[in-house]
PDB file of N, H, CA, C and O in Angstrom:
ATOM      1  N   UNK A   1       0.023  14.113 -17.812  1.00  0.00           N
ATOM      2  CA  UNK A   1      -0.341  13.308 -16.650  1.00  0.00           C
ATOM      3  C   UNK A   1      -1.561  12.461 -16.993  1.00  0.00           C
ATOM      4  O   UNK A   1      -2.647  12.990 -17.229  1.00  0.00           O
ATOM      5  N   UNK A   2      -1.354  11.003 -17.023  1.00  0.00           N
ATOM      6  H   UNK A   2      -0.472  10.573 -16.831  1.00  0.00           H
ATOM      7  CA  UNK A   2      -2.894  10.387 -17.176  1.00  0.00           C
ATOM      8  C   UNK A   2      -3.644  10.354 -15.748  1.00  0.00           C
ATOM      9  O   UNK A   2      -3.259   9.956 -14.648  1.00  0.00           O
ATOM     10  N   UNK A   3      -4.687  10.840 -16.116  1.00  0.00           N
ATOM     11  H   UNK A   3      -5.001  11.164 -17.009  1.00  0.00           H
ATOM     12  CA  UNK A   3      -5.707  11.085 -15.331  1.00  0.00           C
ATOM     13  C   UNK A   3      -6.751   9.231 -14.848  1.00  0.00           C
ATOM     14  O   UNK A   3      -7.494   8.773 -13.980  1.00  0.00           O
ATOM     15  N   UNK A   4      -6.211   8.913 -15.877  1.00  0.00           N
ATOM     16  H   UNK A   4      -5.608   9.284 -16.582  1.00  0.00           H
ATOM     17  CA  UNK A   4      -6.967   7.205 -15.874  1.00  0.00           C
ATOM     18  C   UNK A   4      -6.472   6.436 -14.499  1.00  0.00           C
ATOM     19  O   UNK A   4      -7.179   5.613 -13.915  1.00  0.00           O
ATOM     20  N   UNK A   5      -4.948   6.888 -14.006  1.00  0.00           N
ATOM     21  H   UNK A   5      -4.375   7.556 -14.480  1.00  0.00           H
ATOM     22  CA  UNK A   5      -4.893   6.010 -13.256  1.00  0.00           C
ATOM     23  C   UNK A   5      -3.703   6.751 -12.645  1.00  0.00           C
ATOM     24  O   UNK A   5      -2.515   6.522 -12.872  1.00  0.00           O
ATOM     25  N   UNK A   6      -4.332   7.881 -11.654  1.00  0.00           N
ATOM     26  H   UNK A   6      -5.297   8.068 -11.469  1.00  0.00           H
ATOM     27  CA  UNK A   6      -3.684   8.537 -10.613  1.00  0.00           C
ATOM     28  C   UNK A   6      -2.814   8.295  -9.488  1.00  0.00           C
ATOM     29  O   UNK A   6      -2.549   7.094  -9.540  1.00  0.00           O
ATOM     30  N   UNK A   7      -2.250   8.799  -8.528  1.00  0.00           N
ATOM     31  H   UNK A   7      -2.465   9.775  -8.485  1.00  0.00           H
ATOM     32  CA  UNK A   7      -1.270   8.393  -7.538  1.00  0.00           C
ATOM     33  C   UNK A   7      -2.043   8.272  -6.342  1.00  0.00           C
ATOM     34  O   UNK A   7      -2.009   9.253  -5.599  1.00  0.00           O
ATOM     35  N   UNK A   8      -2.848   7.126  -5.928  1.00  0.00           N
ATOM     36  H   UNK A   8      -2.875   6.330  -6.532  1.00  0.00           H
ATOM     37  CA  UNK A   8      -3.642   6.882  -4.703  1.00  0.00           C
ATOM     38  C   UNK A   8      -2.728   6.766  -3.479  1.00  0.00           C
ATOM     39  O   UNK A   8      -1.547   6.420  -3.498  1.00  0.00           O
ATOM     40  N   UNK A   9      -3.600   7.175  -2.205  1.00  0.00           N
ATOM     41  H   UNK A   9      -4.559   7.456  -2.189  1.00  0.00           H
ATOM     42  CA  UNK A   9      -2.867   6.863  -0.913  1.00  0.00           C
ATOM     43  C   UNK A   9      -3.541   5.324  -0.390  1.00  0.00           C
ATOM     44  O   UNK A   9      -4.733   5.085  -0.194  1.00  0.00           O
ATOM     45  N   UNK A  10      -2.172   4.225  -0.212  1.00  0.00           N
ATOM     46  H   UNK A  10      -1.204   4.419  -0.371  1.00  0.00           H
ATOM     47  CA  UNK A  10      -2.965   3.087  -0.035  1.00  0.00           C
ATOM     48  C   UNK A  10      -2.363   2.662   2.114  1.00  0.00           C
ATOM     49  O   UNK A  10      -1.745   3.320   2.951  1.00  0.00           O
ATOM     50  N   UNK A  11      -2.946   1.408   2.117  1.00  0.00           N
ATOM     51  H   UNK A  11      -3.448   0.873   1.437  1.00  0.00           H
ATOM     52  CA  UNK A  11      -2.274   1.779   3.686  1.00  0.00           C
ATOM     53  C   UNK A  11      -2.418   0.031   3.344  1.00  0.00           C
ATOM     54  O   UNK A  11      -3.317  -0.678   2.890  1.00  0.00           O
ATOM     55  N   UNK A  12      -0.875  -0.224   3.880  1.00  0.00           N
ATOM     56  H   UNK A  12      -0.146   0.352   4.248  1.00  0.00           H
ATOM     57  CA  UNK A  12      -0.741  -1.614   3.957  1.00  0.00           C
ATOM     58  C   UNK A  12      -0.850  -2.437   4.910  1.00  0.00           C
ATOM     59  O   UNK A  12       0.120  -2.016   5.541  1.00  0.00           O
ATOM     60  N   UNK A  13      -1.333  -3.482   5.697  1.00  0.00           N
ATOM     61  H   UNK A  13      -2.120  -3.824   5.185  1.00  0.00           H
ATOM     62  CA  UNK A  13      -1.799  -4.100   6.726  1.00  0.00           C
ATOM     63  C   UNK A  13      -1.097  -5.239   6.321  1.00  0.00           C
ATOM     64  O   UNK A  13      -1.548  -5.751   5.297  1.00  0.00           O
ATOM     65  N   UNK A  14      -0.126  -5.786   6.822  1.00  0.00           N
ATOM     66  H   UNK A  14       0.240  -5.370   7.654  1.00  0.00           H
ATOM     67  CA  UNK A  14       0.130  -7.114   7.288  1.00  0.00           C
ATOM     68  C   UNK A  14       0.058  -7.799   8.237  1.00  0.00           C
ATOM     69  O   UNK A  14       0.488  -7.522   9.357  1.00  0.00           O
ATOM     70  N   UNK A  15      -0.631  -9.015   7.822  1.00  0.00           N
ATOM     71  H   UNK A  15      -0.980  -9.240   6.912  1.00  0.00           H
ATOM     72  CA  UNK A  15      -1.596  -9.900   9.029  1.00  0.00           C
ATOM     73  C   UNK A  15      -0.514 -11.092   9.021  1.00  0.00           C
ATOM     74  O   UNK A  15       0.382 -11.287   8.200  1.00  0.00           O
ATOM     75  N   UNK A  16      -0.942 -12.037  10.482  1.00  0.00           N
ATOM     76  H   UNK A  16      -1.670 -11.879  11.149  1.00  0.00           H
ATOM     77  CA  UNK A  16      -0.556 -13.388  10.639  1.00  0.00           C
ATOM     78  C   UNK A  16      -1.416 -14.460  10.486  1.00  0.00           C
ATOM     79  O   UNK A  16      -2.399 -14.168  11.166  1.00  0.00           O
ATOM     80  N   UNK A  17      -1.586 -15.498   9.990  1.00  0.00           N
ATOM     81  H   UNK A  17      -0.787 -15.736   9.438  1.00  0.00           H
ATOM     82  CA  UNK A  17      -2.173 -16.138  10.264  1.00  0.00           C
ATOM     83  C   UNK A  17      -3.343 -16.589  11.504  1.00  0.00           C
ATOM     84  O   UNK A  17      -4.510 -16.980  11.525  1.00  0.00           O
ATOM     85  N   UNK A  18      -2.302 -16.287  12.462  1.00  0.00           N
ATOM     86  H   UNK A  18      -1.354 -15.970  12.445  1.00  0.00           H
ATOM     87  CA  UNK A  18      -3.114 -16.864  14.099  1.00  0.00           C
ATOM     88  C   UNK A  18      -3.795 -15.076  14.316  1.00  0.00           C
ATOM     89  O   UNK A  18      -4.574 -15.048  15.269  1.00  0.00           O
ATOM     90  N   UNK A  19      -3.659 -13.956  13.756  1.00  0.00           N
ATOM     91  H   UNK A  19      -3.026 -13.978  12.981  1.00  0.00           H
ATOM     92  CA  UNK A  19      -4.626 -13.030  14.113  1.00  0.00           C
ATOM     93  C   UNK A  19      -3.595 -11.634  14.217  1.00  0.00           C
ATOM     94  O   UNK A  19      -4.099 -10.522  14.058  1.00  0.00           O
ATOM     95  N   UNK A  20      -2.195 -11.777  14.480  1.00  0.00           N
ATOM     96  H   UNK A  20      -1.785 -12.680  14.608  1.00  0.00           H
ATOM     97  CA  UNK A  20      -1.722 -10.690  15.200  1.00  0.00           C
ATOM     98  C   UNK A  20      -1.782  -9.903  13.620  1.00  0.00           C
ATOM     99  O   UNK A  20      -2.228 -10.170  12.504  1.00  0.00           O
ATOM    100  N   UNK A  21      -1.143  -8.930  14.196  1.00  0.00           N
ATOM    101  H   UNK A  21      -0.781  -8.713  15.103  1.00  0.00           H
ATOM    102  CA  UNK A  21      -1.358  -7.686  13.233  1.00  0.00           C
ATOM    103  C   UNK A  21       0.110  -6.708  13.459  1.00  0.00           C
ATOM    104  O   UNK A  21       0.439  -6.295  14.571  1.00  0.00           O
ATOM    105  N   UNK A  22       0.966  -6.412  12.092  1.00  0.00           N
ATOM    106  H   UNK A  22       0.699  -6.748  11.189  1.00  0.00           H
ATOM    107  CA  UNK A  22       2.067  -5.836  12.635  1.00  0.00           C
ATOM    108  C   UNK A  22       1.555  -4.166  12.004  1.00  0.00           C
ATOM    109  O   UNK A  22       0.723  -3.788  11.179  1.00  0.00           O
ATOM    110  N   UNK A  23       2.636  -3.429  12.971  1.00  0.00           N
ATOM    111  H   UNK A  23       3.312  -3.736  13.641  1.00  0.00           H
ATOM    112  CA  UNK A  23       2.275  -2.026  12.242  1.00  0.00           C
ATOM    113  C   UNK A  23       2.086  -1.764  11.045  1.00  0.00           C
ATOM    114  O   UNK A  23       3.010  -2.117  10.311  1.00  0.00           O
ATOM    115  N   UNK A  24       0.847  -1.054  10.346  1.00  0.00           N
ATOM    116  H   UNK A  24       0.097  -0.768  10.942  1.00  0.00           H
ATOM    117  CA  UNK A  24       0.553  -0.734   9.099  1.00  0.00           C
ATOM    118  C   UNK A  24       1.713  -0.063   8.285  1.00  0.00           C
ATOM    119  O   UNK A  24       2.804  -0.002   8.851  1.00  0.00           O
ATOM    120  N   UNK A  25       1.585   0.508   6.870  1.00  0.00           N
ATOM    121  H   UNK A  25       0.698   0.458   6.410  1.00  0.00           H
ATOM    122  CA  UNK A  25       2.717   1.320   6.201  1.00  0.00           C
ATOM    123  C   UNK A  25       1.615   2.321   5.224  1.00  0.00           C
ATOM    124  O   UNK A  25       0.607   1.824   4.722  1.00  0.00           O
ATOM    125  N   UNK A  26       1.927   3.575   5.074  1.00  0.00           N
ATOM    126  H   UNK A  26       2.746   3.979   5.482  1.00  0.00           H
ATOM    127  CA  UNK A  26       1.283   4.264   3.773  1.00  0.00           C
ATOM    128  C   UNK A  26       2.252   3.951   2.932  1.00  0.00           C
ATOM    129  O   UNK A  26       3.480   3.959   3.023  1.00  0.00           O
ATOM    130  N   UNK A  27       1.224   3.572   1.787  1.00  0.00           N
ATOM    131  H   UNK A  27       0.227   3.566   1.713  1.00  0.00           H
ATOM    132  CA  UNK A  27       2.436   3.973   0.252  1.00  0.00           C
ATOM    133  C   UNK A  27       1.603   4.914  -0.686  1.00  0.00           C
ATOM    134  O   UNK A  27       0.372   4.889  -0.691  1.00  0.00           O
ATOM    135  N   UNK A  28       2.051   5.414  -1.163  1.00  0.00           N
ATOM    136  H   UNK A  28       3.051   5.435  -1.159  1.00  0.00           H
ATOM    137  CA  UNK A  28       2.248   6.098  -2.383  1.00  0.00           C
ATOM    138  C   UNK A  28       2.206   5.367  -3.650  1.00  0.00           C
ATOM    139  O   UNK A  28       3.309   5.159  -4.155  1.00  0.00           O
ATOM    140  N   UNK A  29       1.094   4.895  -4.328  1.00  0.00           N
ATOM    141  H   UNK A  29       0.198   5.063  -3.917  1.00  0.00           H
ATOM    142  CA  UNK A  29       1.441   4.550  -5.963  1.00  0.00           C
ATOM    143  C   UNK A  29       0.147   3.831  -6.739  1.00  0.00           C
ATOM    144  O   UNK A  29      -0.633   3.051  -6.193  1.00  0.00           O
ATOM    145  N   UNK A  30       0.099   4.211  -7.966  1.00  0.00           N
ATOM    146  H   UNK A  30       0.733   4.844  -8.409  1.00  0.00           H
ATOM    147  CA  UNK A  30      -1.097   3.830  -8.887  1.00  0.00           C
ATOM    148  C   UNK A  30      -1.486   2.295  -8.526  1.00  0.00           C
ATOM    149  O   UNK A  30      -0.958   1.249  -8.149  1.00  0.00           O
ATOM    150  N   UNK A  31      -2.121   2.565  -8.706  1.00  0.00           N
ATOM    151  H   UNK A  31      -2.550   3.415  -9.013  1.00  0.00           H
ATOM    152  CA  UNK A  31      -3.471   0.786  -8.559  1.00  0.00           C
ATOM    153  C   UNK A  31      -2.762  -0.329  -9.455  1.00  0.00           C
ATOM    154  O   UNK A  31      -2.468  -1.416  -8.959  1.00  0.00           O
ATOM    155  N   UNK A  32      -2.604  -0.146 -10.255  1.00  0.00           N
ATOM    156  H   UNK A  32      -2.844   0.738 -10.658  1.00  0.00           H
ATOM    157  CA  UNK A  32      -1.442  -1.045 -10.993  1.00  0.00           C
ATOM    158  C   UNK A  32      -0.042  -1.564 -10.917  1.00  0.00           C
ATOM    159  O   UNK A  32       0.457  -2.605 -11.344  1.00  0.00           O
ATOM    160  N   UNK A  33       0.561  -0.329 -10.111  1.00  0.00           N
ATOM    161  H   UNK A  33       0.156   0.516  -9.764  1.00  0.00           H
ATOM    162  CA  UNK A  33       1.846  -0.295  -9.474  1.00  0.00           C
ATOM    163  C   UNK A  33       2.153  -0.477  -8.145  1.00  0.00           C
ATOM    164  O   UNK A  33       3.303  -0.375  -7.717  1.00  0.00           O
ATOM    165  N   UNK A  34       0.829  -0.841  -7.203  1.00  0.00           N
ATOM    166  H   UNK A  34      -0.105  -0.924  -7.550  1.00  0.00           H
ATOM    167  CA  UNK A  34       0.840  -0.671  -5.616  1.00  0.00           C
ATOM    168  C   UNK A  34       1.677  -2.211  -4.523  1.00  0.00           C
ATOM    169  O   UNK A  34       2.247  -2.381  -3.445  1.00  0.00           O
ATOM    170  N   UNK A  35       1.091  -3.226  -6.086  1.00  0.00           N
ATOM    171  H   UNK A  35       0.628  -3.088  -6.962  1.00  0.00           H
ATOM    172  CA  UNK A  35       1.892  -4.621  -5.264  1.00  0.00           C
ATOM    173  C   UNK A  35       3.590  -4.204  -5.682  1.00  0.00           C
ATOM    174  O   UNK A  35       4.380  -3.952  -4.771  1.00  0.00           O
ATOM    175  N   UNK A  36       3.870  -4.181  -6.614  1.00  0.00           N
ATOM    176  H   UNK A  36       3.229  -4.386  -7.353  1.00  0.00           H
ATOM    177  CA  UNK A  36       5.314  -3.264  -6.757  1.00  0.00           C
ATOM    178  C   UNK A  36       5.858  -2.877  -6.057  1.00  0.00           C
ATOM    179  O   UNK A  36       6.977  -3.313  -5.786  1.00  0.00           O
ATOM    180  N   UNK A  37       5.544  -2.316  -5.717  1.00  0.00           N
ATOM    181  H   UNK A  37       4.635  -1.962  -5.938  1.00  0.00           H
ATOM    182  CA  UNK A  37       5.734  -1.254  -4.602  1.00  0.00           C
ATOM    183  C   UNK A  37       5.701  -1.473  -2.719  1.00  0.00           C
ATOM    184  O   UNK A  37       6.323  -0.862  -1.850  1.00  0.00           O
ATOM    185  N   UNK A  38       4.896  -2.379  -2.635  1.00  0.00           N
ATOM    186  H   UNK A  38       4.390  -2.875  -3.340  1.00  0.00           H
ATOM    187  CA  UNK A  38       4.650  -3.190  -1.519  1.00  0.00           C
ATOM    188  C   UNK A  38       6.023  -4.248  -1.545  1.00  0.00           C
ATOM    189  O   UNK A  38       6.902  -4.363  -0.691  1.00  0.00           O
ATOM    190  N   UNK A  39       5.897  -4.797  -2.538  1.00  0.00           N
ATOM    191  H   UNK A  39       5.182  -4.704  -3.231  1.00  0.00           H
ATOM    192  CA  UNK A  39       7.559  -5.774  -2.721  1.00  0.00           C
ATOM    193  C   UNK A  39       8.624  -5.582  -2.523  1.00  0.00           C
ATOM    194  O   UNK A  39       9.347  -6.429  -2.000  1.00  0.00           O
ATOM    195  N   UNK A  40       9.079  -4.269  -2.928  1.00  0.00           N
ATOM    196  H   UNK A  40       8.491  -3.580  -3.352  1.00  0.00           H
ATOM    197  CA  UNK A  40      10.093  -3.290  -2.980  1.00  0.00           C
ATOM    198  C   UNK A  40       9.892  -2.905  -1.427  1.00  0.00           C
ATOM    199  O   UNK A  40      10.965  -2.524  -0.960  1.00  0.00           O
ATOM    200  N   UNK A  41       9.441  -2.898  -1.022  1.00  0.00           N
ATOM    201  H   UNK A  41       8.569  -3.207  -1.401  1.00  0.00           H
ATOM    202  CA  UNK A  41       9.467  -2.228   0.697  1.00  0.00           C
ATOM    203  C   UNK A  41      10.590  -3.310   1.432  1.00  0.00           C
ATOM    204  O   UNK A  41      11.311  -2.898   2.341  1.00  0.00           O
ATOM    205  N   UNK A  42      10.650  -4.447   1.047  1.00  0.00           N
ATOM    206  H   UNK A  42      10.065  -4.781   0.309  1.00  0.00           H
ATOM    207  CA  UNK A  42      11.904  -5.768   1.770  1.00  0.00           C
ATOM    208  C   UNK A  42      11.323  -5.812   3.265  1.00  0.00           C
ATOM    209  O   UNK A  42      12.111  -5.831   4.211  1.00  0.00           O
ATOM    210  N   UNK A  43      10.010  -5.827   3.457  1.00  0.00           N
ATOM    211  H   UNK A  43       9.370  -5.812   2.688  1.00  0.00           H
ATOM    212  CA  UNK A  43       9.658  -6.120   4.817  1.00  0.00           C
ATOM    213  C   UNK A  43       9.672  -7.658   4.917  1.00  0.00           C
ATOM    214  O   UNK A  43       9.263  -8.584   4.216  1.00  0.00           O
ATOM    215  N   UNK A  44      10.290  -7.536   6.038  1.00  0.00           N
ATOM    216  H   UNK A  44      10.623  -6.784   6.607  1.00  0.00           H
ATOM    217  CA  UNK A  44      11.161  -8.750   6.698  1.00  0.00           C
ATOM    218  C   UNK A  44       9.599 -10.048   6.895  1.00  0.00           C
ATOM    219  O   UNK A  44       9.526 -11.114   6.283  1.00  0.00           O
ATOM    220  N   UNK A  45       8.944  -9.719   7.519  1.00  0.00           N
ATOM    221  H   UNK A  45       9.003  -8.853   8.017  1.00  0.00           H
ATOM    222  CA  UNK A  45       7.742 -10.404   8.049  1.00  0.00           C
ATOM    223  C   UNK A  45       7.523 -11.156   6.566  1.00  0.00           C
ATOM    224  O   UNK A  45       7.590 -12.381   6.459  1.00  0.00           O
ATOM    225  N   UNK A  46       7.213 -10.137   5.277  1.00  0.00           N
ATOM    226  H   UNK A  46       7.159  -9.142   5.364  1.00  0.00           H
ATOM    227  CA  UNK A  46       6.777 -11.249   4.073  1.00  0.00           C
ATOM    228  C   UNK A  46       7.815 -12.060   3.744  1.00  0.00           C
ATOM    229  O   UNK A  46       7.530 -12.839   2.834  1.00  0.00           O
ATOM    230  N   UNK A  47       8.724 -12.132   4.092  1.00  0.00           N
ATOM    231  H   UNK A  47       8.956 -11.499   4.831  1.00  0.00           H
ATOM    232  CA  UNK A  47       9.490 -13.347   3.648  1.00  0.00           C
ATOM    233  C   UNK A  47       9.341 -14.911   3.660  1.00  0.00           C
ATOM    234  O   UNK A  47       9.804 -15.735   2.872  1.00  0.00           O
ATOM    235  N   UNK A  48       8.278 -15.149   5.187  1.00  0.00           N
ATOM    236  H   UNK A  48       7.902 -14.479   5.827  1.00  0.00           H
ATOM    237  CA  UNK A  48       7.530 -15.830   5.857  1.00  0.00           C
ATOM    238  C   UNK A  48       6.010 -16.157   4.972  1.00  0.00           C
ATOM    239  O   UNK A  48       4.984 -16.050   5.643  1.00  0.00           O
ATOM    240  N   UNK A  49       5.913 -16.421   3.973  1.00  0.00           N
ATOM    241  H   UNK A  49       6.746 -16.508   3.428  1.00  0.00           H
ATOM    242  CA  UNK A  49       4.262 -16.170   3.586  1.00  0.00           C
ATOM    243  C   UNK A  49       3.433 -17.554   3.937  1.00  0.00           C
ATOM    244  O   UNK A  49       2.283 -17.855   3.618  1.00  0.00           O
ATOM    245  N   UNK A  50       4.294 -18.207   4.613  1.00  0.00           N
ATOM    246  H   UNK A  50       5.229 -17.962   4.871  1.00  0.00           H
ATOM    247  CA  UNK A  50       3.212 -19.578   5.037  1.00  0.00           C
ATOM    248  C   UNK A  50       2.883 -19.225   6.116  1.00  0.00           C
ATOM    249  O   UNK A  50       2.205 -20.118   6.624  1.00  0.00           O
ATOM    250  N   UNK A  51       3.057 -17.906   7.133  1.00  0.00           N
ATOM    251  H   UNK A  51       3.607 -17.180   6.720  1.00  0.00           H
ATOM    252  CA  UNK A  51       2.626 -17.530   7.971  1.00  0.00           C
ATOM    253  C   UNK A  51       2.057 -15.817   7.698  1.00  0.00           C
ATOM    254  O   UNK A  51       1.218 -15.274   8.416  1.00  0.00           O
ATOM    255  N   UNK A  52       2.516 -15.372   6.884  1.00  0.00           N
ATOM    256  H   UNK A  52       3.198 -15.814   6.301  1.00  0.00           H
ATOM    257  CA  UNK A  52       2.217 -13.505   6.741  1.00  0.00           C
ATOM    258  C   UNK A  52       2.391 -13.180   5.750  1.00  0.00           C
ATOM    259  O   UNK A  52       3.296 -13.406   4.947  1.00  0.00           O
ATOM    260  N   UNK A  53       1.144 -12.360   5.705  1.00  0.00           N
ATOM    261  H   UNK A  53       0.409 -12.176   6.358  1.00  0.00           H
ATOM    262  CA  UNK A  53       0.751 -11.753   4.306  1.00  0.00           C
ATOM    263  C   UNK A  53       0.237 -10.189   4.453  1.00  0.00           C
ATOM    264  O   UNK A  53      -0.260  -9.889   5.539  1.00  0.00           O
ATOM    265  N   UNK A  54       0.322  -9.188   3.444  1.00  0.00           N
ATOM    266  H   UNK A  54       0.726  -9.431   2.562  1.00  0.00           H
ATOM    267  CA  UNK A  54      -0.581  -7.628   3.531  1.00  0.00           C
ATOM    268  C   UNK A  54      -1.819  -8.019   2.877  1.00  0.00           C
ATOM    269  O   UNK A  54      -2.189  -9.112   2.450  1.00  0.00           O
ATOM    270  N   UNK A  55      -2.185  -7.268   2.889  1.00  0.00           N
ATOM    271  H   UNK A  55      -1.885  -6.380   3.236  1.00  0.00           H
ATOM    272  CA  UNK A  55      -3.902  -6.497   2.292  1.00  0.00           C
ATOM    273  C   UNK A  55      -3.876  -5.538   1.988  1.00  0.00           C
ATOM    274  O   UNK A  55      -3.427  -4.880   2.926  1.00  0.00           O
ATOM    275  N   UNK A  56      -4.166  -4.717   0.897  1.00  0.00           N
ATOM    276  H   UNK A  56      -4.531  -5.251   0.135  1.00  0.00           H
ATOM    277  CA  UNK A  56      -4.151  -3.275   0.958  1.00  0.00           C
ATOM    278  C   UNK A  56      -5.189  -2.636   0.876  1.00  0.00           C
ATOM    279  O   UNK A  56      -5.846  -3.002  -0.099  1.00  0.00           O
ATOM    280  N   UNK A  57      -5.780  -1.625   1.605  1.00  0.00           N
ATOM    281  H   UNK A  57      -5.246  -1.327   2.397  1.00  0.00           H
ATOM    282  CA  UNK A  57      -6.468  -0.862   1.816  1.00  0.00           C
ATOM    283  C   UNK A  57      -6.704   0.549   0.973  1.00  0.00           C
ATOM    284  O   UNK A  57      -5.849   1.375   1.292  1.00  0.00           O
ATOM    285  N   UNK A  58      -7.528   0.981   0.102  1.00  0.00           N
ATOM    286  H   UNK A  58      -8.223   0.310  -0.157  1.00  0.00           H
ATOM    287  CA  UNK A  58      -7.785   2.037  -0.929  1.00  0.00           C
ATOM    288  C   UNK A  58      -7.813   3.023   0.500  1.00  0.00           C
ATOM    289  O   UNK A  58      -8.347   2.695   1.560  1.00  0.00           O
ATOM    290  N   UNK A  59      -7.079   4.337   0.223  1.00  0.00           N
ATOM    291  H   UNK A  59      -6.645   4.603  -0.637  1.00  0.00           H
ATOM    292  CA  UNK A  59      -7.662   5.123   1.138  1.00  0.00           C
ATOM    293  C   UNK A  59      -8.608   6.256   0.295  1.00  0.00           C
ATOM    294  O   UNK A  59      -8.961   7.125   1.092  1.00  0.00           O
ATOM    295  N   UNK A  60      -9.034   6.467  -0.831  1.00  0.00           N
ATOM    296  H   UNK A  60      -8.747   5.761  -1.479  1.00  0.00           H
ATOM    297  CA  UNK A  60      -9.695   6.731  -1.703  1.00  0.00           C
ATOM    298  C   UNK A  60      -9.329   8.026  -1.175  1.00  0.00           C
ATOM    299  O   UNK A  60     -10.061   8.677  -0.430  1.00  0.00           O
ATOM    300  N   UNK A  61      -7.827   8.505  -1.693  1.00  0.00           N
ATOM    301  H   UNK A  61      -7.232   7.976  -2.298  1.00  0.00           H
ATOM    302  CA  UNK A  61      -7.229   9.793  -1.561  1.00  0.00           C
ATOM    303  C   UNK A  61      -5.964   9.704  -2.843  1.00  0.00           C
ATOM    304  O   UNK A  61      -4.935   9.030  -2.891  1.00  0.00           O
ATOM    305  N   UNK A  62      -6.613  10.792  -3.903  1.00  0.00           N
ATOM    306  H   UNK A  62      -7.448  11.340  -3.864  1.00  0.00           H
ATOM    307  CA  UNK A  62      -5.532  10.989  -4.739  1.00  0.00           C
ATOM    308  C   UNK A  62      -4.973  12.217  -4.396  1.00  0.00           C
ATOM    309  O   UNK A  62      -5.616  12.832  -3.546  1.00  0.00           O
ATOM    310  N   UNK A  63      -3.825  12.823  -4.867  1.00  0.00           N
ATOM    311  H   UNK A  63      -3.302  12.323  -5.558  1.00  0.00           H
ATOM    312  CA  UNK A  63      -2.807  13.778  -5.340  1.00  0.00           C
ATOM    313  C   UNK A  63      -3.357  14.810  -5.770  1.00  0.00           C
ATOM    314  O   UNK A  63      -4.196  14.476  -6.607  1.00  0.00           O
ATOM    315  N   UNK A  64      -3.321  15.940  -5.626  1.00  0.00           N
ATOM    316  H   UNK A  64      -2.639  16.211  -4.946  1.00  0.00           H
ATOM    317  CA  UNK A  64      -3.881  17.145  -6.093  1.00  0.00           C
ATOM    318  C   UNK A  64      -2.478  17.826  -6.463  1.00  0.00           C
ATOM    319  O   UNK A  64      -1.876  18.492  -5.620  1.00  0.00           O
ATOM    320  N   UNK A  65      -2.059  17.662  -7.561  1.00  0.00           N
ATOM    321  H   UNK A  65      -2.548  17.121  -8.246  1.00  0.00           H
ATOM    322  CA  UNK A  65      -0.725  18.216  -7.889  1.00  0.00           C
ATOM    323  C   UNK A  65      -0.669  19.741  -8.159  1.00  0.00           C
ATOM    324  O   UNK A  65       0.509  20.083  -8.258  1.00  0.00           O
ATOM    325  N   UNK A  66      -1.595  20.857  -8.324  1.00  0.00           N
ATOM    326  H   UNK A  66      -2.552  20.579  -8.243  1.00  0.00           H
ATOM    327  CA  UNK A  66      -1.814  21.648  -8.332  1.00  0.00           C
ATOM    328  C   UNK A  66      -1.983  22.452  -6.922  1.00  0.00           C
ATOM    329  O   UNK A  66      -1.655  23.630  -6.773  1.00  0.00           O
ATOM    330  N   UNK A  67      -2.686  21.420  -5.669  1.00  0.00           N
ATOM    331  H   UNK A  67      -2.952  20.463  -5.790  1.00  0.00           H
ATOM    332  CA  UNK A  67      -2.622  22.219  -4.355  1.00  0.00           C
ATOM    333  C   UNK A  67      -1.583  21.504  -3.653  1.00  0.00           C
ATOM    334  O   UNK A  67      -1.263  21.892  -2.529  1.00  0.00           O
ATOM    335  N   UNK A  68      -0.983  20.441  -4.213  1.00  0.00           N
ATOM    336  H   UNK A  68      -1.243  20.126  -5.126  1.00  0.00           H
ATOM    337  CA  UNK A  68       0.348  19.988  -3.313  1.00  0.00           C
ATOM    338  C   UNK A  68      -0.207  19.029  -2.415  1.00  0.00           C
ATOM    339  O   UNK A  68       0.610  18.495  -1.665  1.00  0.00           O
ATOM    340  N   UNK A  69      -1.372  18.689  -2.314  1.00  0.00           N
ATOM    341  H   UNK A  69      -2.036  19.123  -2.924  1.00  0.00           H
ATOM    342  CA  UNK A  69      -2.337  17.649  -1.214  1.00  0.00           C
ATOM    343  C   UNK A  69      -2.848  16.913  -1.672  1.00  0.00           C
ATOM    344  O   UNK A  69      -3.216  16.965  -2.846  1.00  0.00           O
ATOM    345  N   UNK A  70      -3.149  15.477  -0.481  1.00  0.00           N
ATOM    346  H   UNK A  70      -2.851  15.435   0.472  1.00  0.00           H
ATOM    347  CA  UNK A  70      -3.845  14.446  -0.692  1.00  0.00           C
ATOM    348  C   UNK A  70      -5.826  14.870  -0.595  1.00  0.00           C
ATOM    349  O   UNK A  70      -6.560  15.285   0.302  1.00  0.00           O
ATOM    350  N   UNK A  71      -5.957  14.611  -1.542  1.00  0.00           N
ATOM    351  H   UNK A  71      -5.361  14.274  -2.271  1.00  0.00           H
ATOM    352  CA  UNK A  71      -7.991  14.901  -1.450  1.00  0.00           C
ATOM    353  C   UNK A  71      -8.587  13.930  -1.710  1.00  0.00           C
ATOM    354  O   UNK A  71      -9.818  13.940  -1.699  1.00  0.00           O
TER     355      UNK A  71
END
């Protein structure tokens, strides 16, 4: 298991332009792999990017594969 670059909990926020805000998403996946992964979700709203876009948010919670939990 590389330890360099663990399985973070991230929380995705997609915004509108004019302010609204649609329901957030948790994902699951390394810092390198997280836009990936965000892409792969086929949320309908980014299809639109001259109006909507995410942000992602570190929830500065990795994997404890040994206790089965996020810490």
């Amino acid at each position: 298991m590389d330890t360099h670059d663990p399985i973070r909990l991230w929380r995705v926020e997609i915004c509108c332009r004019q302010g609204y805000n649609a329901p957030y998403q948790m994902v699951e996946a390394k810092k390198k792999e997280v836009h990936q992964v965000v892409r792969k979700l086929n949320l309908r709203l980014l299809d639109f990017p001259d109006m909507w876009s995410y942000r992602l948010i570190d929830l500065h919670k990795t994997f404890n594969v040994k206790r089965g939990k996020w810490m």
